[in-house]
KOLROMI-341141 format. One line per field, with one value per residue: x, y, z of N, C-alpha, C in turn; residue in one letter. Coordinates in nm, 2 decimals, padded with zeros to 4 digits. Each point is the difference from the previous one (the first is absolute). Layout:
// KOLROMI-341141
n_u: X:...
n_v: Y:...
n_w: Z:...
ca_u: X:...
ca_v: Y:...
ca_w: Z:...
c_u: X:...
c_v: Y:...
c_w: Z:...
type: a:...
//
This chain:
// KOLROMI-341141
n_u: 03.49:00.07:00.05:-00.14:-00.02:00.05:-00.03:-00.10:00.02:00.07:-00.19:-00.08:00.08:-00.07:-00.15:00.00:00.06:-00.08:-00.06:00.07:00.00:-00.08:00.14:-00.12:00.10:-00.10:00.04:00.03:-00.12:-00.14:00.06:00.00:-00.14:-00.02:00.10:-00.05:-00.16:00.03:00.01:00.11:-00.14:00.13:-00.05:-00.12:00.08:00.06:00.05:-00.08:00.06:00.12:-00.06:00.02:00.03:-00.02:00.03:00.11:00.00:-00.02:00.11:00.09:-00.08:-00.04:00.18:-00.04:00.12:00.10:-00.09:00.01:-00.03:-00.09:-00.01:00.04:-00.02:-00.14:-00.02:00.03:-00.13:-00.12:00.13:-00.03:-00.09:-00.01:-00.03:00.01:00.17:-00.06:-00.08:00.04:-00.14:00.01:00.00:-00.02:-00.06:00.04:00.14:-00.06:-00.03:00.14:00.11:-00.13:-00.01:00.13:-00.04:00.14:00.12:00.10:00.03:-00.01:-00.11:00.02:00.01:00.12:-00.12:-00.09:-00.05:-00.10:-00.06:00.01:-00.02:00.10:00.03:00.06:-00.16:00.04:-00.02:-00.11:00.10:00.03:-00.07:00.05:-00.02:00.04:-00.03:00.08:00.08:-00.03:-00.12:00.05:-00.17:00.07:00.14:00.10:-00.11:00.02:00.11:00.03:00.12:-00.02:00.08:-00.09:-00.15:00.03:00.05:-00.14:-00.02:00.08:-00.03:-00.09:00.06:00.09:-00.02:-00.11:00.08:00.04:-00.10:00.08:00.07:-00.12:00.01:-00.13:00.03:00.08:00.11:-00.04:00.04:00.02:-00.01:00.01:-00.08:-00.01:00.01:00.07:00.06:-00.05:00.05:00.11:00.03:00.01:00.07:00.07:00.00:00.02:00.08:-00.04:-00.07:00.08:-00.01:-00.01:00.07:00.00:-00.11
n_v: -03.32:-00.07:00.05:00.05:-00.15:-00.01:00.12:00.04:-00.13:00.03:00.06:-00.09:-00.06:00.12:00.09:-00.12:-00.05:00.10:-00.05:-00.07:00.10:00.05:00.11:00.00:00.09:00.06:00.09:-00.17:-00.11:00.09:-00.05:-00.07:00.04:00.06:-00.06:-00.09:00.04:00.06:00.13:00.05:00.15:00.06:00.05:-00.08:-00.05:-00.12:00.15:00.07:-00.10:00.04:-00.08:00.11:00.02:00.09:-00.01:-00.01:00.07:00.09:-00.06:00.00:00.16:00.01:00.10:-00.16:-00.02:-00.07:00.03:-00.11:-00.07:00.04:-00.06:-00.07:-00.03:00.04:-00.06:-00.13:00.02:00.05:-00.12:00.01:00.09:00.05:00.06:00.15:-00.01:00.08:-00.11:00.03:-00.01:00.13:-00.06:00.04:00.04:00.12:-00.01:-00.06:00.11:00.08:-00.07:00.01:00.07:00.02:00.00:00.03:-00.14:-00.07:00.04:-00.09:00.02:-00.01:00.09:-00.05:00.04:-00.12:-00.06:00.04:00.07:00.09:00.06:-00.05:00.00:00.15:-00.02:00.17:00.04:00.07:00.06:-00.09:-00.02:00.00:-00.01:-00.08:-00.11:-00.03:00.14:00.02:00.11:00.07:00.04:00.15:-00.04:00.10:00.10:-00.14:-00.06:00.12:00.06:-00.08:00.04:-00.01:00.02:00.12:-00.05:-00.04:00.10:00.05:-00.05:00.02:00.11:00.02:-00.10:00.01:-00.09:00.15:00.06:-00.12:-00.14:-00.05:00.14:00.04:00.12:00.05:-00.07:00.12:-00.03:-00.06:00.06:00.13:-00.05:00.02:00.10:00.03:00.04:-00.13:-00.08:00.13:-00.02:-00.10:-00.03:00.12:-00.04:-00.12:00.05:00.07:00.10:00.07:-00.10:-00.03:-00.16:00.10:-00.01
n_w: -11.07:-00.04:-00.18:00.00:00.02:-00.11:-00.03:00.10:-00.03:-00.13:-00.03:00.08:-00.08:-00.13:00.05:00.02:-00.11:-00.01:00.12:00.00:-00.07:00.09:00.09:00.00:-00.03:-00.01:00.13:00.08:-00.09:00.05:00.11:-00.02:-00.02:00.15:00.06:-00.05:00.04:00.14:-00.09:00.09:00.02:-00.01:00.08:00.01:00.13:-00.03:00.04:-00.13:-00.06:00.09:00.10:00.10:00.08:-00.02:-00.10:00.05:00.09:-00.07:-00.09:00.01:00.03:-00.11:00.01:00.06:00.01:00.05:00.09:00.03:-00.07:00.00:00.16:-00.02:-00.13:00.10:00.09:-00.06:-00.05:00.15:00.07:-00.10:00.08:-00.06:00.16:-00.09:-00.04:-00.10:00.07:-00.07:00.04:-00.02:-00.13:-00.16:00.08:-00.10:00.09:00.10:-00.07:-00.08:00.12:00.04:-00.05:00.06:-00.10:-00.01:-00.05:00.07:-00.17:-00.11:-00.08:00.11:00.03:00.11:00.11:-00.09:00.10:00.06:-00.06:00.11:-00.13:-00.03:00.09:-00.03:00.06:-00.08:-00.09:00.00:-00.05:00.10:-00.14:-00.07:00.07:00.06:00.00:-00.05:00.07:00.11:00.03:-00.02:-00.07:00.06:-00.06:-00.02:-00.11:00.00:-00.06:-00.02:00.05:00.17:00.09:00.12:-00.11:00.04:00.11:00.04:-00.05:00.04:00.09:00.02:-00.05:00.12:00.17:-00.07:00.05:00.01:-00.09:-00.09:00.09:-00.02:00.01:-00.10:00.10:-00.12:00.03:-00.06:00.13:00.13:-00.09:00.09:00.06:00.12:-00.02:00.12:-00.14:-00.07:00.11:00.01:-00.15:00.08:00.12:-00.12:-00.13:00.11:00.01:-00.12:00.08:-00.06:00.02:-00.16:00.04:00.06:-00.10
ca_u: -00.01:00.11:00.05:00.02:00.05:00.16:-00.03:00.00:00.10:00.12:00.07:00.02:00.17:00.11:-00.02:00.04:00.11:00.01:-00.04:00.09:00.13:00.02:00.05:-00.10:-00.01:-00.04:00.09:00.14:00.05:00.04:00.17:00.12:-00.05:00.05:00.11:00.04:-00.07:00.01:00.15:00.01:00.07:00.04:00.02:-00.04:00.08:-00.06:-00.01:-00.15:-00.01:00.02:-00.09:00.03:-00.05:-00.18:-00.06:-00.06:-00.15:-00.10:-00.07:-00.03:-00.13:-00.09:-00.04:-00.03:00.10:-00.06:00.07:00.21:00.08:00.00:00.04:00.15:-00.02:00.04:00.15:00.11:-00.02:00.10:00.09:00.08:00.00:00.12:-00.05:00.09:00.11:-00.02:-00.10:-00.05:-00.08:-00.07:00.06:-00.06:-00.15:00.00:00.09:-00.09:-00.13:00.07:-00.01:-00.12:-00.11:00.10:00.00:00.07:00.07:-00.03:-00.02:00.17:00.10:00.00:00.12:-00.05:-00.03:-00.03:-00.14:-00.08:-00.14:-00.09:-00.20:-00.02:-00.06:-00.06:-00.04:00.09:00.00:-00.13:-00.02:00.07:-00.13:00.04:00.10:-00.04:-00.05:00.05:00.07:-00.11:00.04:00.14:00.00:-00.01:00.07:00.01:-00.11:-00.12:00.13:00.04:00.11:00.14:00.09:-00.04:-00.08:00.13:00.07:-00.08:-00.05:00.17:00.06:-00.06:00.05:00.12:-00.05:-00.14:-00.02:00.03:-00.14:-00.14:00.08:00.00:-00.07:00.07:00.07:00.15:00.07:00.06:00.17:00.05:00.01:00.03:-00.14:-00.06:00.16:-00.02:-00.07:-00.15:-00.10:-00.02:-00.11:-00.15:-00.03:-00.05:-00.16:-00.09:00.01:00.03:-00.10:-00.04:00.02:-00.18:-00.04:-00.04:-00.07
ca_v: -00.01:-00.11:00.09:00.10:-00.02:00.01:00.13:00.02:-00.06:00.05:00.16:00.02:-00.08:00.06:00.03:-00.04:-00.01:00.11:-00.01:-00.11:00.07:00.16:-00.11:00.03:00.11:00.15:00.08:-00.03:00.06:00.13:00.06:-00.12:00.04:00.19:-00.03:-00.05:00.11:00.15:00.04:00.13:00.04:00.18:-00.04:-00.08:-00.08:-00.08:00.02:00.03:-00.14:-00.05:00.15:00.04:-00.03:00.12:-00.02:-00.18:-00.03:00.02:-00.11:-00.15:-00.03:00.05:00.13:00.06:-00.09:00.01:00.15:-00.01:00.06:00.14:00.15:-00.01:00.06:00.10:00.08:00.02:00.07:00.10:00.02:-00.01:00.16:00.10:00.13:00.06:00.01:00.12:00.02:00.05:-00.15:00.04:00.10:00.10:-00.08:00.01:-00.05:-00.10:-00.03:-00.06:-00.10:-00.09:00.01:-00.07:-00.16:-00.07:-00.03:-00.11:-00.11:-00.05:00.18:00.17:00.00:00.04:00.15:00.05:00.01:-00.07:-00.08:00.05:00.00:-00.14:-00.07:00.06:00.19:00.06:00.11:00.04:00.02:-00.13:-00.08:-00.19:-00.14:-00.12:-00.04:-00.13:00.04:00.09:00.09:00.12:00.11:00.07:-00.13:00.08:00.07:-00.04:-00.04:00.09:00.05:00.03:-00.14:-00.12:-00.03:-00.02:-00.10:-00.09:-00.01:-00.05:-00.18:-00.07:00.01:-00.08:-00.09:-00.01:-00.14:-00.02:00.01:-00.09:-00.05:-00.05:00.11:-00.04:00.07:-00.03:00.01:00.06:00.13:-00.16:-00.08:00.12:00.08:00.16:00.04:00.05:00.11:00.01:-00.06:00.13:00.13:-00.12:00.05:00.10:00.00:-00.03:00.13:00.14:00.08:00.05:-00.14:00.00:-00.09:00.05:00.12
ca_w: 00.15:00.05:-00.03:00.09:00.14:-00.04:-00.03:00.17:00.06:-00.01:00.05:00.14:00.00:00.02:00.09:00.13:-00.01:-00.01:00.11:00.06:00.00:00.11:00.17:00.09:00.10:-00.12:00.08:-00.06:-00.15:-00.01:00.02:-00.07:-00.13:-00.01:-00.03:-00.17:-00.14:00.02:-00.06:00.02:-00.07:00.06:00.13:-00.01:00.02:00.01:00.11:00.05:00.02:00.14:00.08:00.08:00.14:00.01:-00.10:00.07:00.13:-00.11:-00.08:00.07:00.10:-00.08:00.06:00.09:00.09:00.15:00.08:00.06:-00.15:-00.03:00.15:-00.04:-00.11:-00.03:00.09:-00.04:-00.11:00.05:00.00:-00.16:-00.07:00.03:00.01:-00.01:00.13:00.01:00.08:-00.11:-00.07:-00.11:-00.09:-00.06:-00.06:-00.14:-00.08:00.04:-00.09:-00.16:00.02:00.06:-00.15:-00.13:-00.03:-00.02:00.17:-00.01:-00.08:00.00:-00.11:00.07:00.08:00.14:-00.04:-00.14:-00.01:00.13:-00.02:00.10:00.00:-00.02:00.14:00.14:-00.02:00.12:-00.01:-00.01:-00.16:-00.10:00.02:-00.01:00.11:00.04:00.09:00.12:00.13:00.08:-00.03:00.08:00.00:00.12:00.12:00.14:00.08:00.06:00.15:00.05:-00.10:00.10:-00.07:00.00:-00.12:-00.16:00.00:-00.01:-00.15:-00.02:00.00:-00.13:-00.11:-00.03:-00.07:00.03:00.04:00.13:00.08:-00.06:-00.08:-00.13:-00.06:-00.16:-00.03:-00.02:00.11:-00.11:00.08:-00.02:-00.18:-00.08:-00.18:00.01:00.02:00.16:00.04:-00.03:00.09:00.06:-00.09:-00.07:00.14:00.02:-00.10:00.06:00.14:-00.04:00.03:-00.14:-00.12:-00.01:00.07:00.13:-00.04
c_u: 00.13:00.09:-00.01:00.04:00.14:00.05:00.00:00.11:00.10:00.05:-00.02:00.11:00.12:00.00:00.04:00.17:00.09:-00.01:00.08:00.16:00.01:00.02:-00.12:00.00:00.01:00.09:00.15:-00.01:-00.01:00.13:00.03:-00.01:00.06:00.15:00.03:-00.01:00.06:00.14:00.03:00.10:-00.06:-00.04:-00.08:00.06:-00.04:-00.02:-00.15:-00.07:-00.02:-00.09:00.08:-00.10:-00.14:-00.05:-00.03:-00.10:-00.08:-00.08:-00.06:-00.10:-00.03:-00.08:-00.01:00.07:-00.07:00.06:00.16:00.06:-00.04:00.06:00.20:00.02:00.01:00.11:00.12:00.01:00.03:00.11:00.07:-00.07:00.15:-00.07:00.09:00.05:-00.02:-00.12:-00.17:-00.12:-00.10:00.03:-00.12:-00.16:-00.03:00.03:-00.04:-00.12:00.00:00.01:-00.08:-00.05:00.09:-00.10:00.10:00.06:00.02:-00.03:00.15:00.08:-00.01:00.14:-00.12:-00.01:-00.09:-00.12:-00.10:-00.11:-00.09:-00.16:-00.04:-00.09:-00.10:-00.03:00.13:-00.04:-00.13:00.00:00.01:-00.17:00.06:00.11:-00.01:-00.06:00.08:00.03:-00.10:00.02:00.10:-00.04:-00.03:00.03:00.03:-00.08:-00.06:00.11:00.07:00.11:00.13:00.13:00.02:-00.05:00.14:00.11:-00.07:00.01:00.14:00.02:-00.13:00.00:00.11:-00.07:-00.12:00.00:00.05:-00.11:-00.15:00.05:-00.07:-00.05:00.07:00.06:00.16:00.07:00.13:00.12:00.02:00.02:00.04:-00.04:00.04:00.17:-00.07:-00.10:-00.10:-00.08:-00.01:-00.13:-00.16:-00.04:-00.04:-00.15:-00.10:00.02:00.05:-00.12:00.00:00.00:-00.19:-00.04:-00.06:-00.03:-00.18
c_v: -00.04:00.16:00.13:-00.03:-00.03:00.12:00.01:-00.08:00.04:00.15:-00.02:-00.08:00.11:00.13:-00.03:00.00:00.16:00.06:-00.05:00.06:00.06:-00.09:00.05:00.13:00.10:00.07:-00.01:00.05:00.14:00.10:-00.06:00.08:00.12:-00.01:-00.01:00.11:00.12:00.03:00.11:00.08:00.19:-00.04:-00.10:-00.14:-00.14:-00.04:-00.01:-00.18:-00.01:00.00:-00.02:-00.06:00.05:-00.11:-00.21:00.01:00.08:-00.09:-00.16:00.02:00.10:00.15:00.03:-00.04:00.01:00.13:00.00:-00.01:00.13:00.12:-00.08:00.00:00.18:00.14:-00.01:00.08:00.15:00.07:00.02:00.15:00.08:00.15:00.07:00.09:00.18:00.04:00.06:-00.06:00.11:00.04:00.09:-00.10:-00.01:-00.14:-00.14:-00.03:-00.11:-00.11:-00.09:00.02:-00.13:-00.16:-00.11:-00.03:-00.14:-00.09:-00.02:00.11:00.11:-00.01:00.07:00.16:00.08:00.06:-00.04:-00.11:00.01:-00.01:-00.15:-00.05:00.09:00.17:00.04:00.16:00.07:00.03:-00.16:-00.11:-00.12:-00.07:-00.12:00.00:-00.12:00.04:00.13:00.17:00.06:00.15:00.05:-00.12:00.09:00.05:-00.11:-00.06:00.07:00.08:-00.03:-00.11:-00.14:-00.05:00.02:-00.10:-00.14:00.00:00.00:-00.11:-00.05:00.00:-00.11:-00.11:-00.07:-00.15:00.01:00.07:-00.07:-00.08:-00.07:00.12:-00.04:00.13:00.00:00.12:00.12:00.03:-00.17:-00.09:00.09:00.05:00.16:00.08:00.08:00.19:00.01:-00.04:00.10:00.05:-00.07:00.05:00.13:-00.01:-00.04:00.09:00.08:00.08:00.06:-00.11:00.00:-00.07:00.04:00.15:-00.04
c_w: 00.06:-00.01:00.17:00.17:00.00:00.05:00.13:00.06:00.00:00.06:00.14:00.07:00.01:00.10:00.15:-00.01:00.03:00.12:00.05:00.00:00.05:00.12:00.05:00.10:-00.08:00.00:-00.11:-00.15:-00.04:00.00:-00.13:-00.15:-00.04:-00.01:-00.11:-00.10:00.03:-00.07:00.07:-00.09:00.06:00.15:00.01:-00.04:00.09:00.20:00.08:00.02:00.15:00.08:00.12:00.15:-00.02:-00.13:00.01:00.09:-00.08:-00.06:00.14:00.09:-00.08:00.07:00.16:00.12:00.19:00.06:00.04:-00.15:-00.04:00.03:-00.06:-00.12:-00.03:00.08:-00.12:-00.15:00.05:-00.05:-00.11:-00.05:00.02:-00.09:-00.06:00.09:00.04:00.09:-00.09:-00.09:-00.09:-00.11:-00.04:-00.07:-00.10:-00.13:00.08:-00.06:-00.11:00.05:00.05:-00.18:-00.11:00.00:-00.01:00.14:-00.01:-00.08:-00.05:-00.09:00.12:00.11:00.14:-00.01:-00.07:00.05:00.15:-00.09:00.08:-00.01:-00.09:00.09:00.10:-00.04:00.06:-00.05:-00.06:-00.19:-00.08:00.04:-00.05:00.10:00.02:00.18:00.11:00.05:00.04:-00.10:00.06:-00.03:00.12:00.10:00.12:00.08:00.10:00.11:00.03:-00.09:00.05:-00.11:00.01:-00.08:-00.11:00.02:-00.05:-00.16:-00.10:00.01:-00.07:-00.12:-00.07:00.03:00.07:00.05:00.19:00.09:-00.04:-00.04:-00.18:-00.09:-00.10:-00.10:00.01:00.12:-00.09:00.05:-00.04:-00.13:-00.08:-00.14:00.01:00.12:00.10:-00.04:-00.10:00.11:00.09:-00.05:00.00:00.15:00.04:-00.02:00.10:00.15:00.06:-00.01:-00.11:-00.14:00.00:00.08:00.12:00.01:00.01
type: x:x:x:x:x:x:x:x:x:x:x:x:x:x:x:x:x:x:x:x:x:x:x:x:x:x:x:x:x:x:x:x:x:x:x:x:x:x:x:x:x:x:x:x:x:x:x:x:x:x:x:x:x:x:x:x:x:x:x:x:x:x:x:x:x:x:x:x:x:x:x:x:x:x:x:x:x:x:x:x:x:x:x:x:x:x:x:x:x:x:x:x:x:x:x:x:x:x:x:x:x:x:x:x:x:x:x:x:x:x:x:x:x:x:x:x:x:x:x:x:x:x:x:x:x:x:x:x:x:x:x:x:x:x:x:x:x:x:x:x:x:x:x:x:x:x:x:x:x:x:x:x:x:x:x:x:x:x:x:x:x:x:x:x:x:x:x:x:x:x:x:x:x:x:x:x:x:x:x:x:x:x:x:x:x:x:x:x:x:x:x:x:x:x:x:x:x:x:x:x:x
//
């Protein structure tokens, strides 16, 4: 008896003792941990550690910031697209297909360009049955908003970078990090509005 209350004692001695080590702010040791543990390596650099302005009122109101951080947040995300200089927002839908189908992108063995990941997240084209689901469908994105260049400009900068029309969308900002190179986000904007692209069939 004596023997097993030795036993709780000690292990709830060293429990607490174990307890007693953390500065009490989760947040802090979490960074502190990722710091330490994270190794970069090929582009995945210990850059992706930082967060940025969008990604702080993200976290610190859990997605859902106040409307004046938002409406200024996201103006200035706005400001950081750079349309192409050729006026030019459609490439070849085809070749927007390969890139939304690519699985890859954004992990630390790939180089920028490699890849969208597109049906990861989002229906887009009528022959593809496995996608994801966290970002809305986009099949017959045009038929249903239209085809002017208004919708193709909208859908160009969201390509590049989806935080300046949502600021906590948990979609990657692919122009701004440059995952994806000006004339896939041509060929991915065609895929979504382009009258002859399956997407709008």
């Amino acid at each position: 008896m004596k023997l097993t209350t030795l036993a709780i004692l000690a292990g709830g001695t060293v429990l607490l003792a174990s307890c007693a080590t953390g500065t009490g702010d989760p947040r802090a040791e979490a960074l502190a941990m990722m710091d330490r543990d994270f190794h970069a390596r090929g582009i995945a650099s210990k850059d992706r550690l930082k967060e940025d302005a969008v990604m702080a009122a993200c976290n610190k109101y859990n997605d859902n910031p106040p409307a004046d951080v938002v409406a200024r947040l996201q103006k200035e995300q706005l400001a950081t697209i750079r349309y192409p200089a050729d006026g030019k927002l459609l490439g070849d839908w085809k070749a927007g297909e390969k890139v939304a189908q690519n699985g890859r992108g954004m992990a630390w063995s790939d180089k920028g360009g490699v890849g969208g990941s597109c049906y990861n997240c989002h229906q887009i084209g009528p022959a593809t049955t496995s996608f994801g689901t966290v970002g809305p469908s986009l099949y017959q994105f045009a038929k249903m908003r239209g085809f002017g260049t208004d919708i193709q400009r909208y859908a160009y900068g969201k390509i590049y970078n989806s935080k300046a029309f949502n600021l906590c969308s948990q979609m990657p900002r692919f122009g701004h990090v440059q995952a994806l190179t000006e004339q896939q986000m041509k060929d991915i904007t065609a895929l979504l509005m382009d009258p002859a692209s399956p997407v709008n069939q």
